[in-house]
N, C-alpha and C positions, 0 to 999 in steps of 0.2 A: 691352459696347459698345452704346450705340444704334442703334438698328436704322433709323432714318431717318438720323441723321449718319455711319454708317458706309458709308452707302451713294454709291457715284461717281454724280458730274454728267456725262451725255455733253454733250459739247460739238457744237451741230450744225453742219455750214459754214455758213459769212458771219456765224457770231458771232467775236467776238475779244475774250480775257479779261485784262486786266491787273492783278496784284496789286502796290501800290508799296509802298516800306519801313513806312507807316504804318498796313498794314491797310485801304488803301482800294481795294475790290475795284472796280474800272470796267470793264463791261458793252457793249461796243458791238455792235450787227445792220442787220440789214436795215430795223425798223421802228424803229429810235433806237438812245440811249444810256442807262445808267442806272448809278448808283451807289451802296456800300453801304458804310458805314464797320461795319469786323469787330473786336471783341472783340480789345486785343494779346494776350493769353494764347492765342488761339490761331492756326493754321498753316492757310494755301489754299496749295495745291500744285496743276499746272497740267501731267498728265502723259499722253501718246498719248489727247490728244484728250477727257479725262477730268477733271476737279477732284476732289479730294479736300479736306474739311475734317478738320483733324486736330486731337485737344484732349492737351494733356501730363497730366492727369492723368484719375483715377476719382472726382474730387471732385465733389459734389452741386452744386455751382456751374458747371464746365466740363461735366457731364453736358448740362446744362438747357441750354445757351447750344450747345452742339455740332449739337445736333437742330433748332434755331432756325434760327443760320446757316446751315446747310446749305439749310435749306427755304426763306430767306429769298432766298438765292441759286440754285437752281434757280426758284425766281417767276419773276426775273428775265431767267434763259438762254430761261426759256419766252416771257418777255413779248416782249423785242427780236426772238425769232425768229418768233413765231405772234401777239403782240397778246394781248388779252382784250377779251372783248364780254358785257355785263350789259345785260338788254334788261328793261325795267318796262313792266305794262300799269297804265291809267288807268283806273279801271270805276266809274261811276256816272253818270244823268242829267244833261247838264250841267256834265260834268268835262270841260274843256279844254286842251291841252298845247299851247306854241308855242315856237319857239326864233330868237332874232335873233342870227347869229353864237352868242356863248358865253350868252349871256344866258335863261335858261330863262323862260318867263311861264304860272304855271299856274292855272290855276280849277278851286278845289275845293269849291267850293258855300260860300266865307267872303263876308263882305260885302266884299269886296276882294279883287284876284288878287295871287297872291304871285309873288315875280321874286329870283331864284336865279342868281347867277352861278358858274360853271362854269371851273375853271381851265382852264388853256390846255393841258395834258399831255394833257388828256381832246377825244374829238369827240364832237360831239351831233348828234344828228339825233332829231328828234320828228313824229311823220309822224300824221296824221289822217284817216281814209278813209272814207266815209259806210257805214253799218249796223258798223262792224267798232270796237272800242273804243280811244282814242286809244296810240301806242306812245311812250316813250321809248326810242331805244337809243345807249350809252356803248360808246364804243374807247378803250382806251391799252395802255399798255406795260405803264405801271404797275399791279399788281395791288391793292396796299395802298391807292393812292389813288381807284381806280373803283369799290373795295367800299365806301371812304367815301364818294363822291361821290352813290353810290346806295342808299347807309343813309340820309343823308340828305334825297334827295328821296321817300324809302319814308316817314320820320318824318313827312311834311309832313300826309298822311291815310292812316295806318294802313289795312290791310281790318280792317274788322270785322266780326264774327262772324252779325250776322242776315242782315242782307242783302248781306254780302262788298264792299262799297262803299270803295273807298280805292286806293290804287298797291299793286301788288305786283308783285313778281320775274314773268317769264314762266314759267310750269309750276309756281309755288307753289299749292301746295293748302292753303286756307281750312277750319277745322273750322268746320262750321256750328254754329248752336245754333237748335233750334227758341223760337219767338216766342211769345204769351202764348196758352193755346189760348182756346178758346170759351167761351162765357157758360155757365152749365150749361144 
């Protein structure tokens, strides 16, 4: 058995789970709704407050797909009930963050600032405070989509390595590399 797909979902109060005849598992809580369309081969059972994904066989195709769904759906009971929050800092001379509504506007030392719209499932808030270096930070429910959201604006200026200069995650650690040493 897998050892993540065999494992139960608790179900926390003010979430409410519905599975309908098509495999389409819908998620509703306190901070939204969300939905997952499930594999028909297999089984979401809905029992004392617990989910269970079930798969009919020990085939190398329902192994792989059992451990997925599962984890795809606890994302989920977590997101509606707690949210998820990815916070990015901005770190270089110069580097600017602003946010209008969904609309991101960043300055990252290009000859032109880049402008990034942000779905609507995600909230933004980009905040800039003198000596301290500029923040992004992302809410939603959604897990899958706020990891893209801010893979994304990470892509826009990578850190890189000398001088750690670019977006990254809050509490990512940067491998330095030292720089060209001295003349002899």
């Amino acid at each position: 058995m897998s050892r993540i797909g065999k494992a139960p979902i608790t179900i926390p109060g003010g979430v409410d789970i519905n599975v309908n005849k098509a495999n389409l598992v819908t998620i509703k809580g306190p901070k939204g709704e969300l939905m997952q369309q499930i594999d028909p081969d297999l089984a979401v059972e809905v029992e004392d407050g617990e989910l269970v994904v079930k798969r009919p066989t020990d085939s190398k195709r329902h192994r792989s797909l059992h451990g997925l769904y599962r984890s795809l759906i606890a994302n989920m009971v977590e997101g509606v009930s707690n949210g998820y929050v990815i916070e990015l800092e901005v770190i270089g001379v110069g580097y600017r963050v602003n946010n209008m509504g969904q609309l991101l506007e960043l300055t990252l030392g290009f000859s032109h600032p880049i402008y990034f719209y942000i779905p609507e499932e995600v909230k933004i808030e980009a905040k800039m405070e003198k000596g301290k270096n500029p923040m992004i930070r992302l809410e939603s429910v959604d897990k899958q989509l706020i990891g893209q959201v801010a893979a994304k604006i990470r892509a826009f200026r990578k850190p890189e390595p000398y001088k750690g200069k670019g977006i990254r995650f809050m509490g990512e650690e940067i491998r330095r590399k030292a720089g060209k040493t001295a003349g002899k």
